[in-house]
C-alpha positions in Angstrom: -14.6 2.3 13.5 -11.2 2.4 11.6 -10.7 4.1 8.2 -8.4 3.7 5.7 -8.0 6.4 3.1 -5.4 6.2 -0.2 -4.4 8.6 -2.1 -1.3 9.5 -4.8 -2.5 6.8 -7.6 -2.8 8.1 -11.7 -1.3 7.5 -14.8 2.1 7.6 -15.5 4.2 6.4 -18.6 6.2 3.6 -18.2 9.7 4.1 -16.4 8.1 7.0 -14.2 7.1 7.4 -10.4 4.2 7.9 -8.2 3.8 7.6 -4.1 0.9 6.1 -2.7 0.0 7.1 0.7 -2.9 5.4 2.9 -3.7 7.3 6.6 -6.0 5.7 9.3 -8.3 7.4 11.1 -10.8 6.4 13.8 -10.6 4.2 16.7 -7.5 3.0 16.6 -6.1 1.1 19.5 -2.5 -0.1 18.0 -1.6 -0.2 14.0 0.7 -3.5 13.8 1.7 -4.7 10.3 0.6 -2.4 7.5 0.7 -3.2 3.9 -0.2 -2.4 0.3 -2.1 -5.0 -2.1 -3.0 -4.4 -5.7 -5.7 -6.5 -7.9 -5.1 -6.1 -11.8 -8.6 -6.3 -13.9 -9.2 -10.4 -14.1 -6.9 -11.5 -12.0 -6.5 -12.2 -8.5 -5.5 -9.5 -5.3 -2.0 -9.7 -5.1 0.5 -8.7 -2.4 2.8 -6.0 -2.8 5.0 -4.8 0.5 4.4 -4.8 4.4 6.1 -2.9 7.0 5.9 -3.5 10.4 5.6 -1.5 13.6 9.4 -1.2 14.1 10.0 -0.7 10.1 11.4 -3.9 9.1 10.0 -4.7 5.2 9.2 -7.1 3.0 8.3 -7.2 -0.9 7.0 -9.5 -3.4 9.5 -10.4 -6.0 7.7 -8.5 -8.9 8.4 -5.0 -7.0 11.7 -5.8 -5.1 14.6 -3.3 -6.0 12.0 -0.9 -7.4 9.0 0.3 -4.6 9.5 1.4 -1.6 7.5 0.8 1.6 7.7 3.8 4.9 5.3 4.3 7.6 5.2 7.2 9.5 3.6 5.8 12.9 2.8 9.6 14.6 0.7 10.1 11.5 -0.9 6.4 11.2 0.3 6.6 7.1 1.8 4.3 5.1 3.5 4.9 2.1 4.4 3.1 -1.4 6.9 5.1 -3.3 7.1 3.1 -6.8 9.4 4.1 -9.3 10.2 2.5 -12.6 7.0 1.9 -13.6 5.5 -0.8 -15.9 2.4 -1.2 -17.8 2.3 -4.8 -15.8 1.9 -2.5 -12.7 -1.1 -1.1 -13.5 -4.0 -2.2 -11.2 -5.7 -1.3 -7.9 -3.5 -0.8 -4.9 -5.4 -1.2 -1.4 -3.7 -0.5 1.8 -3.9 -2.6 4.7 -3.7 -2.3 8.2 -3.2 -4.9 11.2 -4.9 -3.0 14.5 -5.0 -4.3 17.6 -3.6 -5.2 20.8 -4.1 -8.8 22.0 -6.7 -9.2 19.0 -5.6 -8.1 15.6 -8.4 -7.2 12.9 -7.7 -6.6 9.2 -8.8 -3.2 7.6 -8.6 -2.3 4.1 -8.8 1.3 2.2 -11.2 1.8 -1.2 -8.1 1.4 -3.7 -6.6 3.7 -5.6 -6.0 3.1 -9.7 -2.6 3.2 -11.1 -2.5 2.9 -14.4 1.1 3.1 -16.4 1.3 3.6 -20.2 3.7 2.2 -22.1 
Protein backbone atom coordinates (compact mmCIF):
# COMPACT_ATOMS: atom_id res chain seq x y z
CA UNK A 1 0.00 0.00 0.00
CA UNK A 2 1.32 3.56 -1.03
CA UNK A 3 0.18 6.83 0.69
CA UNK A 4 0.14 10.09 -0.31
CA UNK A 5 -0.34 12.79 2.26
CA UNK A 6 -0.55 16.88 1.44
CA UNK A 7 -0.15 19.38 3.38
CA UNK A 8 0.67 23.51 3.36
CA UNK A 9 -2.88 24.54 1.55
CA UNK A 10 -5.16 27.73 3.30
CA UNK A 11 -6.25 30.97 2.46
CA UNK A 12 -4.24 33.61 1.36
CA UNK A 13 -5.14 37.06 -0.27
CA UNK A 14 -4.48 37.48 -3.62
CA UNK A 15 -0.68 38.27 -4.67
CA UNK A 16 0.49 36.11 -1.61
CA UNK A 17 2.36 32.57 -1.19
CA UNK A 18 1.83 29.27 0.07
CA UNK A 19 3.94 25.71 -0.41
CA UNK A 20 2.28 22.61 -0.82
CA UNK A 21 4.09 19.56 0.14
CA UNK A 22 2.86 15.87 -0.58
CA UNK A 23 5.17 12.82 1.16
CA UNK A 24 4.71 9.09 0.22
CA UNK A 25 4.81 6.54 2.45
CA UNK A 26 4.38 2.73 2.30
CA UNK A 27 5.52 0.24 -0.07
CA UNK A 28 7.18 2.04 -2.39
CA UNK A 29 9.29 0.31 -4.97
CA UNK A 30 10.45 3.39 -7.27
CA UNK A 31 8.64 7.03 -7.29
CA UNK A 32 8.89 8.09 -11.21
CA UNK A 33 7.03 11.19 -12.34
CA UNK A 34 5.38 13.06 -9.55
CA UNK A 35 2.88 15.81 -9.97
CA UNK A 36 0.34 18.21 -8.54
CA UNK A 37 -3.38 18.52 -9.95
CA UNK A 38 -6.06 20.84 -8.70
CA UNK A 39 -10.06 20.64 -9.36
CA UNK A 40 -11.87 24.14 -8.89
CA UNK A 41 -15.74 23.62 -7.48
CA UNK A 42 -17.75 22.70 -11.04
CA UNK A 43 -15.20 22.26 -13.17
CA UNK A 44 -12.98 19.64 -14.25
CA UNK A 45 -9.38 18.28 -12.52
CA UNK A 46 -6.85 20.10 -14.01
CA UNK A 47 -3.09 19.67 -14.30
CA UNK A 48 -0.72 21.85 -12.65
CA UNK A 49 3.24 20.75 -12.72
CA UNK A 50 5.26 17.42 -12.89
CA UNK A 51 8.67 16.70 -12.07
CA UNK A 52 10.44 13.80 -12.89
CA UNK A 53 12.92 11.42 -11.20
CA UNK A 54 15.96 13.43 -12.43
CA UNK A 55 14.12 17.02 -11.85
CA UNK A 56 13.41 18.10 -15.19
CA UNK A 57 9.71 20.13 -14.98
CA UNK A 58 6.96 21.00 -16.66
CA UNK A 59 3.80 23.47 -16.06
CA UNK A 60 0.56 24.24 -17.47
CA UNK A 61 0.38 27.67 -18.95
CA UNK A 62 -1.95 29.19 -16.25
CA UNK A 63 0.97 28.65 -13.48
CA UNK A 64 4.19 29.04 -15.63
CA UNK A 65 6.47 31.88 -14.37
CA UNK A 66 4.67 31.81 -10.99
CA UNK A 67 4.73 28.08 -9.05
CA UNK A 68 7.29 26.17 -8.53
CA UNK A 69 7.70 22.38 -8.66
CA UNK A 70 10.94 20.38 -6.27
CA UNK A 71 11.09 16.94 -5.20
CA UNK A 72 13.17 15.90 -2.64
CA UNK A 73 13.67 12.03 -3.62
CA UNK A 74 15.57 10.83 -0.08
CA UNK A 75 12.33 12.11 1.52
CA UNK A 76 9.67 10.71 -1.24
CA UNK A 77 8.07 14.72 -1.16
CA UNK A 78 7.09 16.80 -3.64
CA UNK A 79 6.65 20.21 -3.39
CA UNK A 80 4.47 23.23 -5.02
CA UNK A 81 5.71 26.56 -3.94
CA UNK A 82 2.99 29.10 -5.53
CA UNK A 83 3.51 32.56 -5.26
CA UNK A 84 1.40 35.42 -6.74
CA UNK A 85 -1.70 34.10 -5.96
CA UNK A 86 -5.07 34.56 -7.60
CA UNK A 87 -8.56 34.13 -6.62
CA UNK A 88 -8.70 31.92 -10.15
CA UNK A 89 -6.25 29.60 -8.16
CA UNK A 90 -8.32 28.66 -5.69
CA UNK A 91 -9.37 24.94 -5.79
CA UNK A 92 -8.19 21.54 -4.59
CA UNK A 93 -4.66 20.55 -5.26
CA UNK A 94 -3.96 16.60 -5.28
CA UNK A 95 -0.51 15.23 -5.60
CA UNK A 96 0.34 12.53 -7.78
CA UNK A 97 2.83 9.94 -7.88
CA UNK A 98 4.03 7.46 -10.74
CA UNK A 99 5.61 4.17 -8.70
CA UNK A 100 6.94 1.52 -10.20
CA UNK A 101 9.61 -0.29 -11.79
CA UNK A 102 8.72 -2.14 -15.08
CA UNK A 103 4.85 -1.45 -14.18
CA UNK A 104 3.94 2.10 -13.27
CA UNK A 105 0.65 2.63 -11.02
CA UNK A 106 -0.90 6.03 -10.42
CA UNK A 107 -1.51 7.25 -6.74
CA UNK A 108 -3.17 10.21 -5.64
CA UNK A 109 -3.18 12.19 -2.05
CA UNK A 110 -6.82 13.48 -0.36
CA UNK A 111 -6.29 17.18 -1.62
CA UNK A 112 -5.62 19.99 0.05
CA UNK A 113 -7.97 23.42 -0.29
CA UNK A 114 -6.41 26.57 -1.29
CA UNK A 115 -8.48 29.24 -1.37
CA UNK A 116 -7.13 32.94 -2.33
CA UNK A 117 -9.10 36.14 -1.56
CA UNK A 118 -9.15 38.82 -3.58
Amino acid sequence: QVQLVESGGGLVQAGGSLRLSCAASGSISRINDMGWYRQAPGKQREWVATIARGGSTEYAESVKGRFTISRDNTKNTVYLKMNSLKPEDTAVYYCNARIGYYTENDYWGQGTQVTVSS
